[in-house]
C-alpha positions as CSV (number, residue, x, y, z in Angstrom):
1,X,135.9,13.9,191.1
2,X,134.3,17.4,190.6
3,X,132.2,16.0,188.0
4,X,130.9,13.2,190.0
5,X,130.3,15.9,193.1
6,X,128.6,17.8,190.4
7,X,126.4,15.7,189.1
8,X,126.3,13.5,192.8
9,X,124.7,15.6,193.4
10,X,122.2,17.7,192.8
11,X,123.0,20.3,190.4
12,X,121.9,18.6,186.8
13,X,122.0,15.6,184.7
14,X,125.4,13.9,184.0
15,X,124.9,14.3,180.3
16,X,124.2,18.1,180.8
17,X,127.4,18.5,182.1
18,X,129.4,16.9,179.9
19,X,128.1,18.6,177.5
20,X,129.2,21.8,178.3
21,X,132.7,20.7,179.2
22,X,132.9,19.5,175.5
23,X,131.6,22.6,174.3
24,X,134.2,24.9,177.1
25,X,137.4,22.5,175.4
26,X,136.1,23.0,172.3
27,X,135.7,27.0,172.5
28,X,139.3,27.6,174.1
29,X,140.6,25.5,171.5
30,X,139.1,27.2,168.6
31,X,139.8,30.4,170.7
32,X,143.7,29.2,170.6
33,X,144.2,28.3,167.2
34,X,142.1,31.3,166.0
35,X,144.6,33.6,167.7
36,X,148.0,31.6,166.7
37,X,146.8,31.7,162.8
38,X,145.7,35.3,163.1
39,X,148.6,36.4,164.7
40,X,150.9,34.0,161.9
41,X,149.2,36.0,159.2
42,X,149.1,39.5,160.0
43,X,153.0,38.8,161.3
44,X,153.5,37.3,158.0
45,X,151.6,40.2,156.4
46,X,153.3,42.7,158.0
47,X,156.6,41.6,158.0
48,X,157.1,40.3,154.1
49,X,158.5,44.3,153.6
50,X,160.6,44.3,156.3
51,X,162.1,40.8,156.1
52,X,165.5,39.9,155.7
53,X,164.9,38.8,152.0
54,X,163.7,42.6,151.4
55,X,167.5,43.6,151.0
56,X,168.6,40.5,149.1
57,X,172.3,39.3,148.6
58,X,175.2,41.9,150.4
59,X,176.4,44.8,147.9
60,X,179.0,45.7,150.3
61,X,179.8,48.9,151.8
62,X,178.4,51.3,148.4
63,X,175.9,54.0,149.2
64,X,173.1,54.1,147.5
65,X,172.6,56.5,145.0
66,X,169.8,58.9,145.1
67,X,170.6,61.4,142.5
68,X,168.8,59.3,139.1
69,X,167.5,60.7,135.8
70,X,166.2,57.6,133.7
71,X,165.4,58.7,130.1
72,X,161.7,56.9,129.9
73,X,161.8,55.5,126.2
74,X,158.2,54.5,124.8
75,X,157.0,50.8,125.1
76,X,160.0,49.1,126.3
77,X,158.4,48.5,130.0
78,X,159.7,51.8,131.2
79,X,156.5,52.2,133.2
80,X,157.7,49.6,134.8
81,X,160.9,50.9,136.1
82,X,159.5,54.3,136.6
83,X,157.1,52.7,139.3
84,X,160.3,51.6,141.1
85,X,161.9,55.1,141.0
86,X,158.7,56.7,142.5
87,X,158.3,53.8,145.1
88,X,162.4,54.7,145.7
89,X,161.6,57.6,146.1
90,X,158.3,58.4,148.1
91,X,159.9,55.8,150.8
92,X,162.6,58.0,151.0
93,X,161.0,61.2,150.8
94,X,162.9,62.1,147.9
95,X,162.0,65.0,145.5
96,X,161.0,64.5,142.2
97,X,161.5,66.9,139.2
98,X,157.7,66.2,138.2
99,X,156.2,67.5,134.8
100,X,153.9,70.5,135.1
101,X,151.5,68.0,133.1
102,X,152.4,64.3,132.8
103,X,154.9,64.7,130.5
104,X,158.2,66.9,130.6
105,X,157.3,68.7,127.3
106,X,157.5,65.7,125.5
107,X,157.8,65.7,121.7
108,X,159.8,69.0,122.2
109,X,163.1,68.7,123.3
110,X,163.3,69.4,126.8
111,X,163.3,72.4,128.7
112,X,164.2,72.8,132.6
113,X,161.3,75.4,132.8
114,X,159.0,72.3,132.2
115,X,159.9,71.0,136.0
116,X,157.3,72.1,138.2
117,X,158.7,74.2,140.6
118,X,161.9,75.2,138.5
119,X,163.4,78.4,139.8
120,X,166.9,78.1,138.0
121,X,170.0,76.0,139.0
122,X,170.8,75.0,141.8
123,X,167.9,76.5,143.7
124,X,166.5,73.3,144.7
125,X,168.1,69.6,144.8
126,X,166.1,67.6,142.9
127,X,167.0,63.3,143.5
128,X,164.9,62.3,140.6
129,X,163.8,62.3,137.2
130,X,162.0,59.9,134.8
131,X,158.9,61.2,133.4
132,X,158.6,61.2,129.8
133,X,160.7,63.7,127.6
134,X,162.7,64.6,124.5
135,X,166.4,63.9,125.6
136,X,168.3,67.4,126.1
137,X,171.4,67.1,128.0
138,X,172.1,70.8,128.8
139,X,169.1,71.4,130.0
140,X,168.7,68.1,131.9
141,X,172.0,69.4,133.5
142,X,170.4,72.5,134.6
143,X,167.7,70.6,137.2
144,X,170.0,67.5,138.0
145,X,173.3,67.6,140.1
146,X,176.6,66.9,138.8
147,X,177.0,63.6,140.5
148,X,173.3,62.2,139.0
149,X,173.5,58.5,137.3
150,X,171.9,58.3,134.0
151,X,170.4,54.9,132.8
152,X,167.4,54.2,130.2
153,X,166.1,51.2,128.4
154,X,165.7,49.9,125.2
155,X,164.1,47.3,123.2
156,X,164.2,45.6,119.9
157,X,162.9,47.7,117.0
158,X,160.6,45.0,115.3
159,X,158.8,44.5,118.9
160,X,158.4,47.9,119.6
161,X,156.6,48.8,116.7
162,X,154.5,46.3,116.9
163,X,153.8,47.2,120.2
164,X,153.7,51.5,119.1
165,X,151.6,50.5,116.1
166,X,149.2,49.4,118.7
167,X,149.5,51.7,121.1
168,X,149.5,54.4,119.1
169,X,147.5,53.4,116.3
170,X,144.8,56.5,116.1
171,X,147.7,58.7,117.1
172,X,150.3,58.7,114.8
173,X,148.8,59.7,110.8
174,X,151.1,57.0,109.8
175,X,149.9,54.4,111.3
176,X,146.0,55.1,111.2
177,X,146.4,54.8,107.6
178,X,147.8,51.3,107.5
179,X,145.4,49.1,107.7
180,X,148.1,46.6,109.2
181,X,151.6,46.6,110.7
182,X,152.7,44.3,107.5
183,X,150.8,46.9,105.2
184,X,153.4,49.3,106.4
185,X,156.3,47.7,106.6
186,X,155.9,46.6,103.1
187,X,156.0,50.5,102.2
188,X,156.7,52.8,105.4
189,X,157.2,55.8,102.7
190,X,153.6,55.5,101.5
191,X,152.1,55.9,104.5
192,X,154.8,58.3,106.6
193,X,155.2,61.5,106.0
194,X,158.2,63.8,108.4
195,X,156.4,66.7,108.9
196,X,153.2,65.2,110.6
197,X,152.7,65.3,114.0
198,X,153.2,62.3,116.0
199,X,154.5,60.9,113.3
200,X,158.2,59.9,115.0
201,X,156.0,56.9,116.8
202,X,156.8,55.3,113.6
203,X,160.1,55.4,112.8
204,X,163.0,55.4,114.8
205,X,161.5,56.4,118.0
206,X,164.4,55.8,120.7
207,X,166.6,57.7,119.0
208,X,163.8,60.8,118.7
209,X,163.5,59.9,122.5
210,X,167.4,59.9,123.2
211,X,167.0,63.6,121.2
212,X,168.7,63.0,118.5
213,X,167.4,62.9,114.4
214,X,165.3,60.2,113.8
215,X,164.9,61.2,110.2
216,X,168.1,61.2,108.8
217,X,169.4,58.9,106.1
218,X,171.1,56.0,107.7
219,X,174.9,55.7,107.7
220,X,177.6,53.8,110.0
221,X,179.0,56.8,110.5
222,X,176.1,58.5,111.9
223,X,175.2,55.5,113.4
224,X,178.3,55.3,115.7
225,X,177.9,58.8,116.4
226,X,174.4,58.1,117.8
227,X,176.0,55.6,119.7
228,X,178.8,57.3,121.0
229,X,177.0,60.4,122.2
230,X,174.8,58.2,124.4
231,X,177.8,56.3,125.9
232,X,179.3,59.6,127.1
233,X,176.2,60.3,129.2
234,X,174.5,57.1,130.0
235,X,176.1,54.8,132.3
236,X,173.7,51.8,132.0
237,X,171.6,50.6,129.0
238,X,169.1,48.0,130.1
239,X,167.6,46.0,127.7
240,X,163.6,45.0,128.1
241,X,163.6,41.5,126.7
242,X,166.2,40.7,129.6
243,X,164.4,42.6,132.3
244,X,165.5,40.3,135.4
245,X,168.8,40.3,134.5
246,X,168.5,44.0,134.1
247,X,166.8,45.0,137.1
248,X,170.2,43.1,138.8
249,X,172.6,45.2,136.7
250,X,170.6,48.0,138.0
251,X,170.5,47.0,141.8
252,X,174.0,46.7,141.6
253,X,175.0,50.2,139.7
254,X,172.9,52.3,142.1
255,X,173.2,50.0,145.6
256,X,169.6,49.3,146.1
257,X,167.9,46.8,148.1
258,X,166.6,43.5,146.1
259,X,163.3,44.6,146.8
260,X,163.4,48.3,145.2
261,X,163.9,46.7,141.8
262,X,161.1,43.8,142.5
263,X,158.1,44.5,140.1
264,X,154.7,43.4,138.7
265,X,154.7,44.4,135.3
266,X,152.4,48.0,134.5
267,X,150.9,49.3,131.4
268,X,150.9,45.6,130.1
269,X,148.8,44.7,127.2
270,X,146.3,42.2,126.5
271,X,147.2,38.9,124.5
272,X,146.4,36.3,122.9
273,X,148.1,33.1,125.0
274,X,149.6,32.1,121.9
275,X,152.4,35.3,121.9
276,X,153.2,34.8,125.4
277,X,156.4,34.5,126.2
278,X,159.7,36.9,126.1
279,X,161.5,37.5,129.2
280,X,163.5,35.2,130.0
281,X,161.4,33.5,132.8
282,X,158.1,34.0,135.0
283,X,157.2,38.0,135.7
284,X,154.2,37.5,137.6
285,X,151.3,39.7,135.4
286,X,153.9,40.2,132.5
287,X,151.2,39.2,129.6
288,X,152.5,41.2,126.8
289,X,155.9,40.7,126.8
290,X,158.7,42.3,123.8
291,X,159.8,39.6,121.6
292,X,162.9,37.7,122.6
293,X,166.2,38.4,121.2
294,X,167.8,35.3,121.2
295,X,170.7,35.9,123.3
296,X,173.7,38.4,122.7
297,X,172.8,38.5,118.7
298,X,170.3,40.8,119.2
299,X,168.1,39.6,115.9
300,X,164.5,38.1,117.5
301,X,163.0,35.1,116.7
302,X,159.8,35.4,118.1
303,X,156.4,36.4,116.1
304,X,154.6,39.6,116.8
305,X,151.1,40.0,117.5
306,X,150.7,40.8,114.0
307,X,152.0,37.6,112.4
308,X,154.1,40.3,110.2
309,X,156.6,37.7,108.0
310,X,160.3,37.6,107.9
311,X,160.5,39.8,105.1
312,X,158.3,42.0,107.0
313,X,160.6,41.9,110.1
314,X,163.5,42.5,108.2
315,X,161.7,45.8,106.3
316,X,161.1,47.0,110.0
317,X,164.9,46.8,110.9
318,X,165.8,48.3,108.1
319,X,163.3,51.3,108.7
320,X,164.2,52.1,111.6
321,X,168.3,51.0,111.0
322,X,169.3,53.4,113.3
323,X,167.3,52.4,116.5
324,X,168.5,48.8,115.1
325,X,172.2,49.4,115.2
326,X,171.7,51.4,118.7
327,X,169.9,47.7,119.9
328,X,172.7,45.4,118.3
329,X,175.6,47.8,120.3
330,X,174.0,48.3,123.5
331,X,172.9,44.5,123.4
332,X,175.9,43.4,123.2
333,X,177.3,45.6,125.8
334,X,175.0,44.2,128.0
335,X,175.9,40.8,128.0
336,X,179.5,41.9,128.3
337,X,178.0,43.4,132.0
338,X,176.7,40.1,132.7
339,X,180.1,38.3,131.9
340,X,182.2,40.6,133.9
341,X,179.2,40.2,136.8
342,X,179.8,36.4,136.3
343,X,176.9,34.5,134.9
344,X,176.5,32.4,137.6
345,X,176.0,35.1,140.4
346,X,173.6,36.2,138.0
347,X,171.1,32.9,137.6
348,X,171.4,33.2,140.9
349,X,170.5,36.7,141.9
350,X,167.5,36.4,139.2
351,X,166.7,33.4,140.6
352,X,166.2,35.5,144.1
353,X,164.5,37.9,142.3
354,X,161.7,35.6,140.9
355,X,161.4,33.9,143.8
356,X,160.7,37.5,145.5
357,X,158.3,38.7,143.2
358,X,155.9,35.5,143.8
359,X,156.2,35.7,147.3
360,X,154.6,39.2,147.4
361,X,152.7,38.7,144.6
362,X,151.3,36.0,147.0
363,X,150.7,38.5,150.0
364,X,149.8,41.2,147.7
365,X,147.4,40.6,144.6
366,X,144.1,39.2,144.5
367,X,144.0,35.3,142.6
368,X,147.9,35.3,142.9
369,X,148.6,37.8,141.0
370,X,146.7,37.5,137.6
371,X,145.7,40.9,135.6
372,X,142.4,41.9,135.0
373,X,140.5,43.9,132.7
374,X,140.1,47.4,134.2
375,X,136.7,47.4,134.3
376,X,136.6,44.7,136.7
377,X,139.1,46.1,139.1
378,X,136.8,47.3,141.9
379,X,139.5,50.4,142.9
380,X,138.8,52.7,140.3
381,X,141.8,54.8,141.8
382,X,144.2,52.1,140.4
383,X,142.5,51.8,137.0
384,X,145.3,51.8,134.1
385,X,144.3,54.3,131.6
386,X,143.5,52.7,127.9
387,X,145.2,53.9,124.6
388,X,145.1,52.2,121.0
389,X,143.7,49.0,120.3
390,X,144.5,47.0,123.1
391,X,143.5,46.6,126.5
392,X,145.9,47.7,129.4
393,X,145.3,45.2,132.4
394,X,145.9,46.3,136.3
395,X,145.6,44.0,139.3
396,X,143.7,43.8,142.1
397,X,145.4,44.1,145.9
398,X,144.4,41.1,148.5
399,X,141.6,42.2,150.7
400,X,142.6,42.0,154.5
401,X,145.9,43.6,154.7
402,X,147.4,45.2,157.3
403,X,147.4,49.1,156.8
404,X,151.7,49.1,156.3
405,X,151.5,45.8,153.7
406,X,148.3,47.5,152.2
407,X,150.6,50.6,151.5
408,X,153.8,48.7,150.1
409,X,151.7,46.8,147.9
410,X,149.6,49.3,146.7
411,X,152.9,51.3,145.4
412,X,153.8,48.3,143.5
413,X,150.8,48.8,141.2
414,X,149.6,52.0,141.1
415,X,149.3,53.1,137.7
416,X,151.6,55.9,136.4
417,X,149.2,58.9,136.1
418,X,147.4,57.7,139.4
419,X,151.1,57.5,141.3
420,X,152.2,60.9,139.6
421,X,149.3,62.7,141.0
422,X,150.0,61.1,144.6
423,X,153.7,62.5,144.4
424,X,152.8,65.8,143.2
425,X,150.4,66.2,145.8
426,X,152.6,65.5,148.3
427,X,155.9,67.2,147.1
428,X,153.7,70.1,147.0
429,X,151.5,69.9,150.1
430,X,147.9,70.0,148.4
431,X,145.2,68.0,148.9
432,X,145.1,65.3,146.7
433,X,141.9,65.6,144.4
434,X,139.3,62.7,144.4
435,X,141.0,60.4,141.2
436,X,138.5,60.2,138.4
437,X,138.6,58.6,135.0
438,X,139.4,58.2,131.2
439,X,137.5,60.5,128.9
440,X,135.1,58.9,126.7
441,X,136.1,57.7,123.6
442,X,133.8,59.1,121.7
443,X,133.8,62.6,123.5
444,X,137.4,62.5,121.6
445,X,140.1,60.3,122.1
446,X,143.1,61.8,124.4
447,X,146.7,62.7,123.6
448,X,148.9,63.8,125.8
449,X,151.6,66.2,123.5
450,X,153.9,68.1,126.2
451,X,151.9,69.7,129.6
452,X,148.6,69.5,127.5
453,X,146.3,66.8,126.2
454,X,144.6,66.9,122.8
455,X,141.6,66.2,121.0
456,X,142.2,63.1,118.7
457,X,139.6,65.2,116.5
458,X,142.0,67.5,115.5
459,X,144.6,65.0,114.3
460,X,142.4,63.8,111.8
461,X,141.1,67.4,110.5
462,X,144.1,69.5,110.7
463,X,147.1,67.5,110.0
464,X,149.2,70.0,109.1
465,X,152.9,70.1,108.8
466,X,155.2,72.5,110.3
467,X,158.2,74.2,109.7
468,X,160.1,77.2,108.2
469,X,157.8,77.1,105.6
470,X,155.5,79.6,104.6
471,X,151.8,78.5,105.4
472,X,153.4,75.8,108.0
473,X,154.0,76.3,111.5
474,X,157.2,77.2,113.6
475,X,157.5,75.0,116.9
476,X,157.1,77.9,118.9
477,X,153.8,78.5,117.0
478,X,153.0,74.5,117.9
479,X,154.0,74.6,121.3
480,X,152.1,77.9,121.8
481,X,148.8,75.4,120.6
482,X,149.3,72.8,122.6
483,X,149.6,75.4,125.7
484,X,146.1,76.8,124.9
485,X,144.6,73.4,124.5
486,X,144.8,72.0,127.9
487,X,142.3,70.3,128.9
488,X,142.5,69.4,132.0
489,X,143.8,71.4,135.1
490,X,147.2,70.4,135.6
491,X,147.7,67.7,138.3
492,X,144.5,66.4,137.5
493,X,143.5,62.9,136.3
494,X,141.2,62.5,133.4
495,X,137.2,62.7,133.8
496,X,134.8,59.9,132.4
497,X,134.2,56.1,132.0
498,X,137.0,54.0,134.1
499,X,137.5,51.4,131.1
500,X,137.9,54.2,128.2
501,X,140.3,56.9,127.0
502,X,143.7,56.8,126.8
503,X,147.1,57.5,128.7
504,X,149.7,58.9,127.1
């Protein structure tokens, strides 16, 4: 009727007007659906965090525990679980017992004074610690409280060197003068010499990291004794090539939500597609996985990167025999945790767990969730550091979050050094300096030894042994050395190109 009065008369063509009613529906409709599908996404966006699914399957009426020191072994994904004690932890605004440097004083055993902040025990509550260091219990004891839970991780000798050979290939003398990992193995003793610095990369290298001697002549005996000592103080042994099921053991010893022990795997190498594969399942950006173990046997089946043989393999074990006969004990005792959890709770609990880390790898990374070269990734504040011969991939976050999703999933894959700094900043009210980049490679690769990082150069020139000896070196001498040859403030991320230089 309007329409016909409209056009009736006088004020326009018919077609004119029914025009621009098309053109009004058509505008409040796009303006309606444009509004529901924002609305659906940044409610989806903001929510994923704060959704039921977040806490996961009841743990009862526990408490959580926020008193943790994890012992940070080398290349067994422990920058992975460290990424979920600082996310823990900054959520929380818990306070970390953070190195002076980036390490705790790591070779050297460790020393409370190495805590930034330290002023003797009992002067400060720390909740947690998990930076590298040298396993020493007293004076762990003197920064942690009574009632802390001790866990670390471990993984299967013949993976992890191929994995610290490399890693830490210009690093350690032994290594830089194999040509391959199978050169070595073939004859460790013609290539490793004790007194060398760096050297423990290559042989027995949890046990160094669990503080104990990584040198000595293997027995049962001292084997057991190894074992036993760790038992006393370690309430929970996880085990790398079954990381799902381990991150469940976890949640359930310390009474976390299913999301604190969600992860994308960090500090993950580059591979060739034919050595995917490891642990147990999908881990969305896990592309350099530990070699599987084969179930509760321990002994693993898969090939390394290095297509080192059987005989090879076997030469490894025997190497390092003690880490081997820690891996076969506290294997097993891990799959008698899963039994007495029940096996099927735990399919399904990792299950929830997978199906958790896709979702937010779906809200959070860019392409789904698929590592990239950290060159490409256009953040150079969450660039992974490189080390060795490999390349150490990142991720890239979705554009168009929400400030509170943007934050979450930034925690979830900020590189170790980058996250350190953020915490340290904050635990200690400075400003936060702008985050800069690897050093050059050829300006002289990087090692961090302790609070202070080194030229590479002077590995290769002045690889000297120390000891009591006369014309050797003390420790204290040593440690006095790396102390002067800091080079970079403390706190401080490396200067240079974002794709070069090294992390540890």
């Amino acid at each position: 009727m309007m329409l016909r009065w409209l056009v009736g008369g006088r004020v326009g063509p018919v077609w004119m007007w029914k025009a621009l009613l098309i053109f009004v529906a058509i505008g409040f409709a796009g303006q309606l659906l444009g509004v529901i599908f924002n609305k659906s996404i940044h409610t989806a966006g903001r929510s994923i965090f704060t959704s039921p699914d977040a806490q996961g399957p009841s743990l009862g009426s526990c408490q959580p525990h926020t008193h943790i020191m994890f012992l940070k072994t080398h290349k067994t994904a422990s920058s992975t679980v460290l990424n979920m004690l600082y996310r823990f932890g900054e959520e929380r605004n818990l306070r970390f017992a953070l190195p002076l440097g980036y390490q705790l004083g790591y070779p050297l055993p460790f020393n409370a004074h190495r805590v930034k902040g330290y002023r003797g025990r009992g002067a400060m509550e720390y909740h947690i610690m998990g930076n590298h260091m040298r396993f020493n219990k007293p004076e762990v004891e003197k920064v942690m409280p009574a009632d802390t839970f001790y866990f670390s991780i471990i993984r299967n000798p013949v993976a992890l060197a191929e994995s610290s050979f490399a890693y830490y290939k210009e690093v350690a003398p032994a290594f830089r003068k194999a040509k391959t990992l199978g050169d070595f193995a073939d004859d460790p003793r013609k290539y490793y010499d004790p007194r060398l610095r760096n050297n423990h990369y290559a042989r027995n290298v949890l046990l160094f990291d669990f503080g104990m001697d990584h040198n000595a002549n293997f027995s049962e005996a001292l084997a057991r004794r190894a074992e036993q000592m760790i038992r006393q103080t370690f309430k929970l042994i996880l085990v790398s090539e079954y990381f799902d099921q381990s991150m469940i053991l976890l949640r359930h010893a310390l009474c976390w939500p299913l999301d604190a022990v969600v992860s994308f795997s960090l500090n993950a190498r580059q591979q060739k597609p034919s050595i995917l594969g490891g642990m147990s399942g999908s881990w969305v950006g896990k592309v350099a996985t530990a070699a599987g173990v084969g179930g509760k046997g321990g002994r693993s089946q898969a090939k390394t990167a290095t297509n080192v043989t059987e005989e090879q393999r076997e030469k490894l074990r025997q190497w390092n025999a003690l880490d081997w006969h820690l891996y076969k004990s506290f294997n097993r005792t891990f799959w008698e945790e899963i039994h007495r959890f029940g096996h099927a709770q735990m399919e399904e609990e990792v299950a929830l767990l997978r199906m958790r880390r896709e979702d937010l790898a779906r809200v959070c990374l860019r392409d789904g969730g698929k590592p990239v070269e950290a060159h490409r990734i256009r953040d150079k504040n969450i660039r992974p550091y490189q080390s060795g011969l490999v390349k150490i991939l990142g991720y890239e976050l979705q554009p168009g979050l929400d400030n509170a999703t943007r934050t979450s999933c930034l925690r979830m894959i900020r590189p170790e050094i980058q996250y350190k700094d953020v915490l340290d900043a904050k635990q200690f009210l400075r400003p936060l300096m702008a985050q800069a980049q690897p050093v050059q490679q050829n300006q002289g690769l990087m090692v961090a030894a302790g609070n202070s990082l080194l030229r590479q150069d002077s590995f290769r020139t002045g690889e000297r042994p120390f000891g009591g000896e006369a014309g050797r070196r003390t420790v204290e001498e040593v440690e006095r050395d790396w102390a002067r040859s800091r080079s970079v403030r403390r706190n401080q991320t490396l200067l240079g190109e974002p794709d070069k230089g090294r992390m540890r």
